[in-house]
Backbone bond lengths (Angstrom), bond angles and torsions (degrees), N, CA, C in turn:
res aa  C-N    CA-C-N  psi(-1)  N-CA   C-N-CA  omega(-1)  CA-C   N-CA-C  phi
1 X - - - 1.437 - - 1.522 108.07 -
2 X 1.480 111.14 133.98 1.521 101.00 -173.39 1.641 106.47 -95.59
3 X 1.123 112.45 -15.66 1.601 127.76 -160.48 1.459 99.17 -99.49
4 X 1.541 131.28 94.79 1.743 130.27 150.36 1.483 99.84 -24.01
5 X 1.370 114.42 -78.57 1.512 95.96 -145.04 1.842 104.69 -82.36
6 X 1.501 121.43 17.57 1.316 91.65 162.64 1.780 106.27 -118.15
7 X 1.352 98.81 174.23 1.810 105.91 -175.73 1.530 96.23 -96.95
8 X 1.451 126.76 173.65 1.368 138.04 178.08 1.340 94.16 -140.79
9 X 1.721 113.01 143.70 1.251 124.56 172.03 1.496 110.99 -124.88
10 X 1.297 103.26 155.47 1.931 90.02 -162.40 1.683 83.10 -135.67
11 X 1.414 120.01 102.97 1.548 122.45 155.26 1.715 126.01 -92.93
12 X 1.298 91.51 94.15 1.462 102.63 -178.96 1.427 111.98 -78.10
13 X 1.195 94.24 167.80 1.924 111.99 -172.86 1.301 119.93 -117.17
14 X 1.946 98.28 -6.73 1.613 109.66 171.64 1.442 104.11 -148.27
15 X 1.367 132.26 134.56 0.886 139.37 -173.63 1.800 125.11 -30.74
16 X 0.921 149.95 -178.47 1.626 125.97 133.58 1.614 127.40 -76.67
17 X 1.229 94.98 -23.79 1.650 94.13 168.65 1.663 110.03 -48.61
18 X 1.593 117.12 -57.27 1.200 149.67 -173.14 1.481 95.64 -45.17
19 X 1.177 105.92 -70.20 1.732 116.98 -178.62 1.688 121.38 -57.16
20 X 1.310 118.73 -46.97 0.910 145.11 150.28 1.841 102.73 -22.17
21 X 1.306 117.15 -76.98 1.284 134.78 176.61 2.072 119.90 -41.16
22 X 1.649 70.41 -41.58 1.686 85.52 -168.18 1.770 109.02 -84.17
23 X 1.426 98.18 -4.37 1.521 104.65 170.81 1.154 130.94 -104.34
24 X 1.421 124.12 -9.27 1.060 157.11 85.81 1.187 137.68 41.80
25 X 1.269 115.35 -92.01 1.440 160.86 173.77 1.454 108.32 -60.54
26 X 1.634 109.74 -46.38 1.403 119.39 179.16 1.496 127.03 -67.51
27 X 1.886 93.68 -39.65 1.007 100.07 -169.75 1.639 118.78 -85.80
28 X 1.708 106.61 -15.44 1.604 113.48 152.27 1.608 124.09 -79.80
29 X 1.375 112.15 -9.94 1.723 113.33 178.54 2.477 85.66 -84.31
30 X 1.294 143.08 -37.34 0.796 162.13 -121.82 1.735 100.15 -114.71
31 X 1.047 98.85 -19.59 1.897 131.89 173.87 1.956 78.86 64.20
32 X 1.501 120.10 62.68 2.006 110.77 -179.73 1.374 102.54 -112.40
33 X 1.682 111.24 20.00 1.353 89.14 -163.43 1.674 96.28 -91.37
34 X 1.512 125.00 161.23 1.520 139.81 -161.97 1.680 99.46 20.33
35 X 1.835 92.27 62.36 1.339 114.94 128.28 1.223 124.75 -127.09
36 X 2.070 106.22 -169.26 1.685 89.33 -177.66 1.601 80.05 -136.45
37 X 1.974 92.86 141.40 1.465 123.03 -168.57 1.467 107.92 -133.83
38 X 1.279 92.67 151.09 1.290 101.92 -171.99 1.695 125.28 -109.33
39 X 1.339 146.03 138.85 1.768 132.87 -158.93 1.412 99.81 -45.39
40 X 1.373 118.12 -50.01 1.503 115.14 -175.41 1.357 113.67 -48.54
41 X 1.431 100.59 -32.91 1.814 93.85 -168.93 1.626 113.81 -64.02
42 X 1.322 89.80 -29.67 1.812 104.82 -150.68 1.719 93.02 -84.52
43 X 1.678 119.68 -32.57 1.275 110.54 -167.04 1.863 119.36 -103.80
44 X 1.491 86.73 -14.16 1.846 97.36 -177.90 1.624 109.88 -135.52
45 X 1.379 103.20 18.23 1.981 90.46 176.34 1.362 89.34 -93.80
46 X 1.861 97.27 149.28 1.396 120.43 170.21 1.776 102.31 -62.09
47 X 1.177 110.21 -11.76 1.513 87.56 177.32 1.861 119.84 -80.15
48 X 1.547 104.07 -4.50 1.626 115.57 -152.00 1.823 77.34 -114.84
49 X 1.273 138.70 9.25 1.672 113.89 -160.23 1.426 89.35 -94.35
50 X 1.367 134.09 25.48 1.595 106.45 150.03 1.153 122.68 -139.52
51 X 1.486 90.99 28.43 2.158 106.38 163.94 1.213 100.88 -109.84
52 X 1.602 100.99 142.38 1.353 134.87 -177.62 1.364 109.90 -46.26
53 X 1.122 152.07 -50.96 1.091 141.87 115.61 2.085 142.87 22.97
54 X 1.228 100.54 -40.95 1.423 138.39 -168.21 1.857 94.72 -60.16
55 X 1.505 119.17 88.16 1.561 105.60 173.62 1.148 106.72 101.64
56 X 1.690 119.74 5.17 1.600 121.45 174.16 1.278 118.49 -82.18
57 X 1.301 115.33 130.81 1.734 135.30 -163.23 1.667 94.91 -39.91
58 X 1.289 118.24 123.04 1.619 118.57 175.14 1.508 101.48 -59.91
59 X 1.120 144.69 -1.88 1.881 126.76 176.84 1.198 80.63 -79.87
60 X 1.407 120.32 -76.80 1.858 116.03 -164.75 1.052 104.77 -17.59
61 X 1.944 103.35 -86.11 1.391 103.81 -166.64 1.945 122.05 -33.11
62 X 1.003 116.38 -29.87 1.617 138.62 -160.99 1.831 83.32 -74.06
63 X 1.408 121.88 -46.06 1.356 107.49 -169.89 1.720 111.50 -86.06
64 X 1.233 103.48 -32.01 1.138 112.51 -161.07 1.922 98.14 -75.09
65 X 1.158 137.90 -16.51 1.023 177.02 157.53 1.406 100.00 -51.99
66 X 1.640 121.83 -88.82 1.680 114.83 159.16 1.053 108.91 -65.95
67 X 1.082 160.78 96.22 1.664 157.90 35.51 1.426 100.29 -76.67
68 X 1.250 166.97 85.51 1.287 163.67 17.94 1.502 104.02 -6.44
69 X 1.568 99.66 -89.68 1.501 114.64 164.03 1.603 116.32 -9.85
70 X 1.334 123.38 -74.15 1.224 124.35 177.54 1.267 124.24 -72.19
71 X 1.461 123.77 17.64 1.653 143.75 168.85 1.850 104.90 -110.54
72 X 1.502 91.00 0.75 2.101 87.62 -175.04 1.327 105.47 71.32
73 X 1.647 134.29 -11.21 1.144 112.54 -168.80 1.899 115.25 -94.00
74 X 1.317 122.03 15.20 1.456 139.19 156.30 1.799 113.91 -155.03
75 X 0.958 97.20 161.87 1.548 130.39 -178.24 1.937 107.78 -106.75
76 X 1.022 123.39 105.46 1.674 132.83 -155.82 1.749 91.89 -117.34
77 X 1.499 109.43 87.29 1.602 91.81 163.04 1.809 101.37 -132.01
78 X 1.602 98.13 161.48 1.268 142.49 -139.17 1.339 97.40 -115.36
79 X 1.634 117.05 123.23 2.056 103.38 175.51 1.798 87.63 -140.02
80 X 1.376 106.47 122.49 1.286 102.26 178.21 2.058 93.19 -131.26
81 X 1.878 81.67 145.02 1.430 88.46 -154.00 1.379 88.98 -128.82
82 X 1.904 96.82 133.55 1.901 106.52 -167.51 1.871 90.28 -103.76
83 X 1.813 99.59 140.65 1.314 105.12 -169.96 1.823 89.27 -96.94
84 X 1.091 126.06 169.44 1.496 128.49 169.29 1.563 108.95 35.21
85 X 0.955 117.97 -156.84 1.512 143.15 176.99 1.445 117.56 -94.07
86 X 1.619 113.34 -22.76 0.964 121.27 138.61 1.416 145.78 30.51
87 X 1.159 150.37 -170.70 1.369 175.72 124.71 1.650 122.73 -131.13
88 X 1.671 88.94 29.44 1.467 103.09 -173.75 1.862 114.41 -108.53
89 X 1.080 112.07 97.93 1.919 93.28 176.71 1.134 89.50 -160.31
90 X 1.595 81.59 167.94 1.807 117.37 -177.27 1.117 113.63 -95.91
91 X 1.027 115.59 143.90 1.784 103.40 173.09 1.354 89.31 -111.01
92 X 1.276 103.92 128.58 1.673 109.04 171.19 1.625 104.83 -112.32
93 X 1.405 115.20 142.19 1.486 133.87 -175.39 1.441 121.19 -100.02
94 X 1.456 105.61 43.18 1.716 126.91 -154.41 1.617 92.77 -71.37
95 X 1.144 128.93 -48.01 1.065 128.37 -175.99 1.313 116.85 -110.85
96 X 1.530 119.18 74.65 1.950 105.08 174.40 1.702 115.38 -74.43
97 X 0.781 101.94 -53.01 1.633 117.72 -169.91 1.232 139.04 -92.46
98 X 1.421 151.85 134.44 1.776 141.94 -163.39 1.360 85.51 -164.90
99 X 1.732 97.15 77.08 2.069 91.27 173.19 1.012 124.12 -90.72
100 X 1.277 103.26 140.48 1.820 113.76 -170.78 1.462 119.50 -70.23
């Protein structure tokens, strides 16, 4: 959520276990497993456009992702990079994934 003062509600249509599974699944049909991937890969590569998944809001993916993580079945790290002196940076998502 980028906004403090507002809340986000996330109504899913499949559980996270479900999702969880289906990301999963892809990334062993995808031969990705103990590789390292990136949100883009998982939500906009032409290789992912016919899993359910395909165009899912990167926070989801980001949660659905830590609960993987907390099943041992990926490694979820985070590299956020400050430009100048600033209050200016990108967070880049170079490394989401290290599936087991």
């Amino acid at each position: 959520m980028n906004d403090n003062n507002r809340d986000e509600i996330y109504i899913l249509w499949k559980s996270l276990i479900e999702w969880e599974e289906f990301i999963y699944a892809a990334a062993a049909k995808h031969h990705r497993i103990e590789t390292i991937e990136t949100l883009d890969y998982l939500i906009s590569d032409e290789d992912n456009e016919t899993e359910e998944f395909y165009g899912m809001d990167r926070d989801l993916l980001i949660i659905i992702l830590q609960n993987l993580e907390n099943s041992k079945r990926c490694i979820v790290i985070f590299f956020i990079i400050f430009f100048n002196r600033i209050f200016i940076y990108s967070i880049l998502y170079i490394v989401a994934t290290c599936w087991r």
